[in-house]
N, CA, C and O atoms as CSV, one atom per row, in Angstrom:
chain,resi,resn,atom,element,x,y,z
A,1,UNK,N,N,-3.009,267.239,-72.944
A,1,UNK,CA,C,-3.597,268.556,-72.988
A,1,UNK,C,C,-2.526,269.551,-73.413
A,1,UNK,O,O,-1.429,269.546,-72.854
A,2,UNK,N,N,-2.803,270.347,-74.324
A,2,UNK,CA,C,-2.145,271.407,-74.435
A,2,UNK,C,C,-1.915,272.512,-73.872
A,2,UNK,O,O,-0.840,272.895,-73.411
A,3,UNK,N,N,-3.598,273.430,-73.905
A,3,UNK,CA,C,-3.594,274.456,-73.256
A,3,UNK,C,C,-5.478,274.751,-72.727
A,3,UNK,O,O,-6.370,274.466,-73.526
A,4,UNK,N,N,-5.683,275.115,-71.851
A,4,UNK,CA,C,-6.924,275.001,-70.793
A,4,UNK,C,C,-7.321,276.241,-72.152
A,4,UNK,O,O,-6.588,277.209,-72.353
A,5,UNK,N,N,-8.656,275.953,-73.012
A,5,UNK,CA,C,-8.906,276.872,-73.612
A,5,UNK,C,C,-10.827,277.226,-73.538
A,5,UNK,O,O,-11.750,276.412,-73.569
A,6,UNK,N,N,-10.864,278.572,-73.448
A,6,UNK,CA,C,-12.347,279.203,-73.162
A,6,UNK,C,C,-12.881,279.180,-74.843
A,6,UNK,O,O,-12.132,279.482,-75.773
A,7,UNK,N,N,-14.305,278.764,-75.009
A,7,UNK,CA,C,-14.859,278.745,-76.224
A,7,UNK,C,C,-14.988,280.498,-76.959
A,7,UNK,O,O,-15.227,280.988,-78.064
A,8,UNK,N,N,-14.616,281.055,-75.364
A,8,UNK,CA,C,-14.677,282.871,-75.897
A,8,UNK,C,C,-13.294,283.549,-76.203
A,8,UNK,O,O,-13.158,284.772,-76.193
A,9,UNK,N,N,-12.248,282.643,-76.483
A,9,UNK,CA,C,-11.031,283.470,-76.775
A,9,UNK,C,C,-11.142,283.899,-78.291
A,9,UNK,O,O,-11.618,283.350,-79.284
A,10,UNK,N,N,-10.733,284.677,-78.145
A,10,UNK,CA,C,-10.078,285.777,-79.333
A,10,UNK,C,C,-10.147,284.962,-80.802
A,10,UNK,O,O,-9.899,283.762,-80.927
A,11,UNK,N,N,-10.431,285.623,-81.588
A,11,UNK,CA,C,-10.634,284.974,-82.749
A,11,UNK,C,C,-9.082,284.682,-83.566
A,11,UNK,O,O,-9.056,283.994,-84.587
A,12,UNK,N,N,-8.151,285.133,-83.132
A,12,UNK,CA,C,-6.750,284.772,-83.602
A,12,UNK,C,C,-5.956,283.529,-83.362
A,12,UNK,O,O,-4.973,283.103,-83.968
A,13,UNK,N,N,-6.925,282.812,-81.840
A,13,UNK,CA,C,-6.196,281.691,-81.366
A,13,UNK,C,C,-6.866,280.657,-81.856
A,13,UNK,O,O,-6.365,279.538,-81.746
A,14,UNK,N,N,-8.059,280.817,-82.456
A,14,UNK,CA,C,-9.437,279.925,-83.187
A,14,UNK,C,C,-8.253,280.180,-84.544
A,14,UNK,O,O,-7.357,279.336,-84.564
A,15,UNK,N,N,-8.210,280.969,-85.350
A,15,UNK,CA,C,-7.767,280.823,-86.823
A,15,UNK,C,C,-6.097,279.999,-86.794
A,15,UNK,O,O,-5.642,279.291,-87.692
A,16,UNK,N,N,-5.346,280.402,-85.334
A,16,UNK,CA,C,-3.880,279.630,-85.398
A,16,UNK,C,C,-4.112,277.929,-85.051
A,16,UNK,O,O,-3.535,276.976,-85.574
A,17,UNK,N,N,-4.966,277.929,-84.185
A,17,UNK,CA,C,-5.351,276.282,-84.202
A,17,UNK,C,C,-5.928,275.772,-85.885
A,17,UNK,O,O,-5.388,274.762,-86.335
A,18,UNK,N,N,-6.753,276.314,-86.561
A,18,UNK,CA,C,-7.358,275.691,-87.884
A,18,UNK,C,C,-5.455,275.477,-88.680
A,18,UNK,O,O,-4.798,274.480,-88.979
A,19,UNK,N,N,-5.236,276.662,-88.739
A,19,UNK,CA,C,-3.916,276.652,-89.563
A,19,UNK,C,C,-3.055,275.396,-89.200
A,19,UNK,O,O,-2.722,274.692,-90.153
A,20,UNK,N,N,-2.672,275.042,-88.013
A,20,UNK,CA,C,-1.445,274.326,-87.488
A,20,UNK,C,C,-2.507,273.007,-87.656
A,20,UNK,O,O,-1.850,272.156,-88.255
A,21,UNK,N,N,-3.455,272.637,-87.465
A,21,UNK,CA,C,-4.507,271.888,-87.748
A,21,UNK,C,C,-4.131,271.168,-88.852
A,21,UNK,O,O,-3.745,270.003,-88.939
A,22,UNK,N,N,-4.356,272.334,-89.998
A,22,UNK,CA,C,-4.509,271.546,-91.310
A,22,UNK,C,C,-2.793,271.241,-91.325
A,22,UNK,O,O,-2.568,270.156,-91.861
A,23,UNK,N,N,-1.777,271.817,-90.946
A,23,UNK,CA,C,-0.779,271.356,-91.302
A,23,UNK,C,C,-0.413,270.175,-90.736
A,23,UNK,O,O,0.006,269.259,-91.443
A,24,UNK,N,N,-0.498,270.089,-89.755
A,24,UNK,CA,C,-0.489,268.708,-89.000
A,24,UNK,C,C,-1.000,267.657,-89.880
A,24,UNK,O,O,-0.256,266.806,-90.368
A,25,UNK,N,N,-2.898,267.727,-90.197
A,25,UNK,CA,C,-2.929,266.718,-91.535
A,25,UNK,C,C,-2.399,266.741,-92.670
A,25,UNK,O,O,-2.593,265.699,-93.296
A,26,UNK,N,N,-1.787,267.530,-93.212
A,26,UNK,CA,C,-1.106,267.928,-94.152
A,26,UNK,C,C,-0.302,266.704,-94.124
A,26,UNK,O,O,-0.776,265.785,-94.791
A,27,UNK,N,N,1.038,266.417,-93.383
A,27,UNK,CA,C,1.768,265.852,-92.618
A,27,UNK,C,C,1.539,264.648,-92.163
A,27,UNK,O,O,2.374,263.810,-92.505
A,28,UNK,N,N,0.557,264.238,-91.410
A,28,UNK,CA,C,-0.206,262.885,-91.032
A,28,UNK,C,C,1.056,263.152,-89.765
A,28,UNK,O,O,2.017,262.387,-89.690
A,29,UNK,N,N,0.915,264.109,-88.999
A,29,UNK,CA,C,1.169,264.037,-87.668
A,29,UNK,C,C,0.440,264.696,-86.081
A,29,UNK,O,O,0.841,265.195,-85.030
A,30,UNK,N,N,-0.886,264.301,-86.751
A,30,UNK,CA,C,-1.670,264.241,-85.420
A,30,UNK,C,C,-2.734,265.475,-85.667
A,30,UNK,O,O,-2.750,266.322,-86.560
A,31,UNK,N,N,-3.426,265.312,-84.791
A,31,UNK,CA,C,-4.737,266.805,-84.765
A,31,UNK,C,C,-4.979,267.418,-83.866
A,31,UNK,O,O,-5.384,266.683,-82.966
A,32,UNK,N,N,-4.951,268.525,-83.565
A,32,UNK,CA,C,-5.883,268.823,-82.245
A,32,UNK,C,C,-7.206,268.902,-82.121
A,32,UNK,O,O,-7.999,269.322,-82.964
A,33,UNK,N,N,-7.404,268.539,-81.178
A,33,UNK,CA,C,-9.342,268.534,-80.569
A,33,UNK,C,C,-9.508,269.335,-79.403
A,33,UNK,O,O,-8.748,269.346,-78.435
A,34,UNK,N,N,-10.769,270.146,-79.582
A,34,UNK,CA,C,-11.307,271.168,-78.289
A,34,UNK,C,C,-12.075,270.328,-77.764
A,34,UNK,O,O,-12.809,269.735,-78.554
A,35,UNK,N,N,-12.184,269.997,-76.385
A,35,UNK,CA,C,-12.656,268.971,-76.126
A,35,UNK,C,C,-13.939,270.251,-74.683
A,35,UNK,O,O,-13.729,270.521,-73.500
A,36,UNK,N,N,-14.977,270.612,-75.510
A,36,UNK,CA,C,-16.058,271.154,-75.003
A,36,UNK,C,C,-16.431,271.536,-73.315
A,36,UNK,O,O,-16.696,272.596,-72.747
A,37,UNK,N,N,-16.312,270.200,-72.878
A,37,UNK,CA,C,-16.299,269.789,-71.396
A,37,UNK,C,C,-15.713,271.065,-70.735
A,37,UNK,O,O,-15.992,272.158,-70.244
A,38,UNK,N,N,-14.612,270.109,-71.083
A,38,UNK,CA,C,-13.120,270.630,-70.332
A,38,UNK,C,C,-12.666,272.228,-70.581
A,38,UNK,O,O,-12.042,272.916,-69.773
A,39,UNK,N,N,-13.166,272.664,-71.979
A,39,UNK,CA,C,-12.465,273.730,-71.885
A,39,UNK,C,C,-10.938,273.446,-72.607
A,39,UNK,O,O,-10.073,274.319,-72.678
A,40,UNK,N,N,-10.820,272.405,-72.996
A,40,UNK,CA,C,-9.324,271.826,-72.871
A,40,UNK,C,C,-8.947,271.737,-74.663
A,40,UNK,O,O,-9.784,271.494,-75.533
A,41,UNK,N,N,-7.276,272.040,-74.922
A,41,UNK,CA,C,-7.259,271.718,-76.358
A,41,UNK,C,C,-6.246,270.490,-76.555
A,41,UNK,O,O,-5.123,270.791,-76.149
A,42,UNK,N,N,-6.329,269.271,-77.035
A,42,UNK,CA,C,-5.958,268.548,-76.650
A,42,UNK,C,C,-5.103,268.161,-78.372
A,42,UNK,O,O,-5.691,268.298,-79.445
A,43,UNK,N,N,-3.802,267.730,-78.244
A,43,UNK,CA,C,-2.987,266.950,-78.912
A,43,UNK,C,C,-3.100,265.498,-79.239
A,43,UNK,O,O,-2.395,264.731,-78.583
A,44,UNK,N,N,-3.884,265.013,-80.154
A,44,UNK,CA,C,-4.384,263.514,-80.671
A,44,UNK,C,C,-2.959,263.218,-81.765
A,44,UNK,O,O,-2.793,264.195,-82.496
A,45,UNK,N,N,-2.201,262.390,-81.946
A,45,UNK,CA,C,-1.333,261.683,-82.682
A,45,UNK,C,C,-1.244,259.911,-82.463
A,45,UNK,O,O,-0.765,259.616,-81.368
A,46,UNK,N,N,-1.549,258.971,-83.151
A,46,UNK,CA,C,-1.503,257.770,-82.777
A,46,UNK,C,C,0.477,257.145,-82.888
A,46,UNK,O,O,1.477,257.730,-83.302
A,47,UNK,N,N,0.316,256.025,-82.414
A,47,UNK,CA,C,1.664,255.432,-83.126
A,47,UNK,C,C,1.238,254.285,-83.665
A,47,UNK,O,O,0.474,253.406,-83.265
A,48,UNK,N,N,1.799,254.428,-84.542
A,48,UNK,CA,C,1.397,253.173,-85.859
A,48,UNK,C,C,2.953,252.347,-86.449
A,48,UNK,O,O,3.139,251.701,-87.480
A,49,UNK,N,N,3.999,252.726,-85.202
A,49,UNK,CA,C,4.455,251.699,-86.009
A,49,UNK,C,C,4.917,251.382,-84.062
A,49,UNK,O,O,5.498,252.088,-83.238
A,50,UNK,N,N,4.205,249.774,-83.975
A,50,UNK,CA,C,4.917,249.350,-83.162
A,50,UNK,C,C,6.033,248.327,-83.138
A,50,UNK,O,O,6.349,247.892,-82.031
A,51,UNK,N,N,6.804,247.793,-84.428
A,51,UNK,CA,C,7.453,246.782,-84.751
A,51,UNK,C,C,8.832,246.617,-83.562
A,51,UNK,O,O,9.461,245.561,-83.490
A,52,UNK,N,N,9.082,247.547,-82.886
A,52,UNK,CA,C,9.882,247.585,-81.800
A,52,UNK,C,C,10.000,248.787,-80.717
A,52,UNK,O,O,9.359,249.830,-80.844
A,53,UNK,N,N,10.856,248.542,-79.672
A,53,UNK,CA,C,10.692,249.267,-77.994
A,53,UNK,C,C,11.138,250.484,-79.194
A,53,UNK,O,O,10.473,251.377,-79.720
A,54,UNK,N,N,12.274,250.152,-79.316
A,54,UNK,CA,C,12.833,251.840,-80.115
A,54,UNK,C,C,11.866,252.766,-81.193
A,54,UNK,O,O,11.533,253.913,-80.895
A,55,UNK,N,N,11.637,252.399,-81.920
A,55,UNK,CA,C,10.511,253.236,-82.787
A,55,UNK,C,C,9.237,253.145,-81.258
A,55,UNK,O,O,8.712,254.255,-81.172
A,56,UNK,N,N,9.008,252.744,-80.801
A,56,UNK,CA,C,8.085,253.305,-79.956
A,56,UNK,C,C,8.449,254.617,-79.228
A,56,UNK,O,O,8.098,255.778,-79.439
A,57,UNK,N,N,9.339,254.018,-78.222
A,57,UNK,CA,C,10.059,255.630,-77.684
A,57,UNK,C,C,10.096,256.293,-78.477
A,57,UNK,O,O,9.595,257.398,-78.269
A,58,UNK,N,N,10.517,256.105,-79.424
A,58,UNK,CA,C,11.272,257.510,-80.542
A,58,UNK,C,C,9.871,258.126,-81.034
A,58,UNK,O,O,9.819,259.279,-81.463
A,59,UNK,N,N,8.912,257.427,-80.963
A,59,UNK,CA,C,7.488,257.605,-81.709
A,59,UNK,C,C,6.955,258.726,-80.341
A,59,UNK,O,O,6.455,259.836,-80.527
A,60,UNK,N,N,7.145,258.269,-79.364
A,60,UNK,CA,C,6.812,259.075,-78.036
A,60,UNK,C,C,7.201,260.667,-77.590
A,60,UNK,O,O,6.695,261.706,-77.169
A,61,UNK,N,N,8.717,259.951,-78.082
A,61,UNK,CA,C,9.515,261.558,-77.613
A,61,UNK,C,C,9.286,262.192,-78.447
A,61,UNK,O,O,9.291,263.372,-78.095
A,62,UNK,N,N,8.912,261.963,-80.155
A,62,UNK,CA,C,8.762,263.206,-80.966
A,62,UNK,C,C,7.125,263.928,-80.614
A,62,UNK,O,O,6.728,265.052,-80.919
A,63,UNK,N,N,6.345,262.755,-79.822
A,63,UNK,CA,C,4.896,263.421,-79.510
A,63,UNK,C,C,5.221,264.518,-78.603
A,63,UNK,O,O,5.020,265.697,-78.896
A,64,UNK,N,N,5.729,264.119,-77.489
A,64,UNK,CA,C,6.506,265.237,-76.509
A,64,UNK,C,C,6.661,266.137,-76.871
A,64,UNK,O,O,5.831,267.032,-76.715
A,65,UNK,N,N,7.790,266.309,-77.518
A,65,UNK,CA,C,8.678,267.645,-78.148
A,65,UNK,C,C,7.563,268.116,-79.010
A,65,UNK,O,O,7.604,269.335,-79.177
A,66,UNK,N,N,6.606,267.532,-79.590
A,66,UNK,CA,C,5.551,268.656,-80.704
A,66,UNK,C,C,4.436,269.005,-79.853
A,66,UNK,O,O,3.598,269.688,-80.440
A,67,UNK,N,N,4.171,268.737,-78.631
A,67,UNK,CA,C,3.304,268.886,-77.842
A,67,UNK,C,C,3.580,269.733,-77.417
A,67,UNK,O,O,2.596,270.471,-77.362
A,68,UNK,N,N,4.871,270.414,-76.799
A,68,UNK,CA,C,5.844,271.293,-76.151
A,68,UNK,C,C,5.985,272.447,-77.341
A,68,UNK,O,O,6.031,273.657,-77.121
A,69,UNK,N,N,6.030,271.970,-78.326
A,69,UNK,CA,C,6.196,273.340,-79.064
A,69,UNK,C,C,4.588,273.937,-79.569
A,69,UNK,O,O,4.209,275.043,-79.954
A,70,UNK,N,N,4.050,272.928,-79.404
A,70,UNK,CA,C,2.586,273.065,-79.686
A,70,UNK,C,C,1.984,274.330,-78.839
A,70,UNK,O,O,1.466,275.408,-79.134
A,71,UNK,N,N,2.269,273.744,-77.817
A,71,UNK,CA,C,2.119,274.748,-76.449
A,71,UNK,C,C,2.360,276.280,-76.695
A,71,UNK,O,O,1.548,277.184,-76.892
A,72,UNK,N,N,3.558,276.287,-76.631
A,72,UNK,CA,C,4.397,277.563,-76.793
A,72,UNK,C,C,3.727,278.185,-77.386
A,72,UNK,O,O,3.064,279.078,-76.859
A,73,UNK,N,N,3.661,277.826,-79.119
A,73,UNK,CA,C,2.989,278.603,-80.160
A,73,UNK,C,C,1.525,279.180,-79.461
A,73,UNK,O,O,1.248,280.379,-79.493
A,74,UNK,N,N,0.841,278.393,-78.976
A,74,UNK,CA,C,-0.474,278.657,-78.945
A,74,UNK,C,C,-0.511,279.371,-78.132
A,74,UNK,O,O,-1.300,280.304,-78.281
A,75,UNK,N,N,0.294,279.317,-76.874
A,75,UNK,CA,C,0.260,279.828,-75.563
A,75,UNK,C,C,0.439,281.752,-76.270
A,75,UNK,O,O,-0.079,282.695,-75.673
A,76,UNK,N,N,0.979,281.864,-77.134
A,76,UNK,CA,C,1.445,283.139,-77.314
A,76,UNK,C,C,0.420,283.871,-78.191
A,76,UNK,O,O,0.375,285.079,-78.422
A,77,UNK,N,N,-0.633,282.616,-78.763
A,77,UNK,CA,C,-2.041,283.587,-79.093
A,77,UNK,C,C,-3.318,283.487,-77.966
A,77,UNK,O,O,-4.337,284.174,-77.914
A,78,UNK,N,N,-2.966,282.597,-77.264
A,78,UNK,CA,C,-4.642,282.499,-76.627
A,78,UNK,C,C,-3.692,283.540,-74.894
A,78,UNK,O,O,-4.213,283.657,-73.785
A,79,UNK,N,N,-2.722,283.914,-75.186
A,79,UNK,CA,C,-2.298,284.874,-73.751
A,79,UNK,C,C,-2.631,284.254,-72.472
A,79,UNK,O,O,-3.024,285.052,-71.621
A,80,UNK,N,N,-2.571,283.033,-72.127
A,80,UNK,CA,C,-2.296,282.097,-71.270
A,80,UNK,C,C,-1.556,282.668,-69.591
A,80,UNK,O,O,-1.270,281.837,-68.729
């Protein structure tokens, strides 16, 4: 999860998710999804290379760290 998000926030935090969205596919590093229910905006990235422990971790910690900055950014339009 990223950030607990209301279907009624502000139309600036709707247009910064599409943007970082498409860049992410841009990239082929993951998507976010509003996941209705919940309220919730959630960080989807697979790992596709499992050929060893190390590219796994390393595949992990960079999900981390973009999840974390993911946050931040967003956190500073939807006023969290």
């Amino acid at each position: 999860m990223i950030i607990p998000l209301s279907p009624v926030c502000g139309d600036s935090i709707w247009r910064q998710i599409m943007v970082i969205n498409g860049e992410l596919a841009a990239n082929n590093e993951g998507t976010l999804a509003y996941i209705e229910a919940a309220e919730t905006l959630l960080f989807i990235h697979a790992i596709t290379d499992l050929t060893n422990t190390y590219h796994i971790i390393s595949q992990l910690e960079s999900f981390v760290n973009q999840q974390e900055a993911l946050k931040n950014i967003l956190q500073e339009y939807a006023k969290v």
